[in-house]
Steps between C-alpha positions, in 0.01 A plus 500: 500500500209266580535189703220224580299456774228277683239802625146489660335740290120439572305419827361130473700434153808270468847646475641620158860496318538858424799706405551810714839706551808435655499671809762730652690490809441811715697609805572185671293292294677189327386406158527072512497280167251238570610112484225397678173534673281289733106505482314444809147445622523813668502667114160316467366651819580855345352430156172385681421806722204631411561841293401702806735326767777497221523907499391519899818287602743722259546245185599693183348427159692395334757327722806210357460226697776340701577524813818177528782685295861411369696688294809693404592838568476662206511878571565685831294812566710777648559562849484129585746378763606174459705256375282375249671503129338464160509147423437333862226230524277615746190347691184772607397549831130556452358631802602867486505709806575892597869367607454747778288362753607274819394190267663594178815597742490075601465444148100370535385772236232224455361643832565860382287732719484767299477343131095500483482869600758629235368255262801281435439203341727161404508431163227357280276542819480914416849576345556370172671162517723240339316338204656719221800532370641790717377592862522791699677443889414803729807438726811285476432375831219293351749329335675191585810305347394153292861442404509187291168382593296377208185814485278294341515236726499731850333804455199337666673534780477853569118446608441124487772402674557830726147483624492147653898540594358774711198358595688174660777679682254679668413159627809352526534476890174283505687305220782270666565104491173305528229755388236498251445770218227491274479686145202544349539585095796327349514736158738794468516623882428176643760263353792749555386510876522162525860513395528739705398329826734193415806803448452639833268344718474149705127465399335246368333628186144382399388585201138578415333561118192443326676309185730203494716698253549770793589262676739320292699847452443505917665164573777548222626838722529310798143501685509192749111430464240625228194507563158612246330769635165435585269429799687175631853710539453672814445092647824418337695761575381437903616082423885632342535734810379254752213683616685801589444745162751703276754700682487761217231516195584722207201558284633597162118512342345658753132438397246441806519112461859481505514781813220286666761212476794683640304598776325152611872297448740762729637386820559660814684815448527445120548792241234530202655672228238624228707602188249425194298815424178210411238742659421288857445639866540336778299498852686508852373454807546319846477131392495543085890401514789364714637676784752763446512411101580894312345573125748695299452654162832626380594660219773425266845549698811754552748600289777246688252239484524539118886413528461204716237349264758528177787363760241203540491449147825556417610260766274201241208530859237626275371562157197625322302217244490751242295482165592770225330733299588826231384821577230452153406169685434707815148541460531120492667463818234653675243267373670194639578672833072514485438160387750391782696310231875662601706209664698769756548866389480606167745771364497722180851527305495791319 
């Protein structure tokens, strides 16, 4: 039996619709039926590596992209312990861990210490992921129960809303009544952290793009101000705080402009919170930013995390702007994500 998928199949090319088996469940593997799948600029990092730094960080060719997956259970490989059932609706935890160490033990297999060394990868980022038909879970643990959740609309949150839930919680205690946060990117990460910071924070949430349909989506989530993103925001930013800065600044582009920003509009003892993967650095020293302000780069969150961000959503706090696409229109999907045409998070419904 052959199902579809969306595969990288050669370095520097775009990805292809290809049919390819239906995989098996081994021991302890669960076999899910996809219902959806959520692309992600972190895909188009992949597919640009140069050929030689695809193979020298582990990347198969050819690898099914997806790394946000929803499904349902379709077939339970044997020796599995749990109560999963054929037929449950099920979101994916993608950041797979050794479920061994003292970090997989918490739950944070996202901070899995021994996952690079015995070359365990999440899904769609080195295992094969969810933009086919049928997909491959290497442990039941990674999965997580969507109930009656609709899939297509919230299987962006399993990275693009459990990456900036974790990110802000992190920051939380710097977050109460009367403070300042700053996001910086409003598309698929950003605008769920801004909903985010209204949900559980008592921050005031600026808003920062470089288009005024960015920031449109931004305002319509709940942002307080919005601001364009060029050389006059740090100025503004320093007029809405009163002189004082950002208590918190999460940078979900990550480029060296948008770092340099975070850095020159922190106040005293504010977090920086670098989330995009845009390819900037940033310089510290005595003097180059505020006393006692921390830079963080986390990445994506813990398994419990996962829960709290679909107890957000089911609760009506969040929800992903979603635009939809067929596994054949894949391909497709991944050209708009590169023309930065996608109005929040696109997902493909196979």
């Amino acid at each position: 039996m052959l199902m579809k998928a969306l595969r990288y199949v050669e370095i520097g090319k775009p990805p292809v619709v290809v049919d390819i088996p239906i995989p098996k469940p081994g021991p302890g593997q669960v076999l899910l039926k996809i219902t959806a799948g959520g692309v992600c600029h972190s895909d188009d990092y992949v597919m640009g590596l140069p050929e030689k730094d695809y193979h020298e960080q582990g990347y198969p060719l050819p690898l099914t992209l997806g790394h946000e997956g929803a499904g349902i259970v379709h077939e339970i490989g044997e020796g599995v312990d749990s109560t999963l059932k054929v037929g449950d609706a099920v979101a994916v935890y993608g950041p797979w861990g050794c479920g061994r160490c003292h970090n997989c033990s918490m739950g944070k297999e996202n901070y899995c210490t021994n996952a690079a060394a015995e070359g365990i990868r999440p899904p769609g980022l080195g295992s094969q992921g969810s933009m086919a038909e049928y997909m491959i879970v290497d442990d039941a643990r990674h999965l997580v129960p969507l109930g009656d959740l609709d899939p297509v609309q919230n299987v962006s949150l399993t990275d693009a809303g459990l990456t900036p839930y974790h990110a802000i919680k992190n920051s939380l205690p710097k977050l109460g009544a009367g403070t300042v946060a700053v996001v910086i990117g409003t598309g698929g990460l950003g605008h769920v952290g801004i909903q985010i910071l209204k949900a559980i924070s008592g921050a005031t949430v600026i808003a920062l793009d470089v288009n005024d349909e960015k920031l449109k989506l931004a305002t319509e989530v709940g942002a307080d101000h919005v601001l364009i993103s060029d050389a006059s925001a740090a100025e503004k930013i320093r007029e809405l705080t009163g002189g004082l800065g950002a208590n918190a600044v999460f940078d979900f582009v990550g480029a060296n402009p948008t770092i340099a920003l975070a850095q020159s509009v922190a106040a005293l003892e504010a977090d920086i919170t670098i989330v995009g993967i845009g390819g900037g650095s940033m310089t510290l020293g005595f003097g180059s930013i505020a006393y006692d302000a921390a830079v963080r780069i986390p990445y994506w969150g813990s398994r419990a995390e996962l829960i709290e961000v679909l107890d957000l959503a089911r609760a009506g706090k969040i929800h992903v702007q979603t635009e939809s696409y067929t596994l054949d229109d894949g391909p497709k999907a991944y050209e708009d994500l590169a023309s930065n045409s996608i109005r929040g998070r696109a997902v493909i419904v196979p």
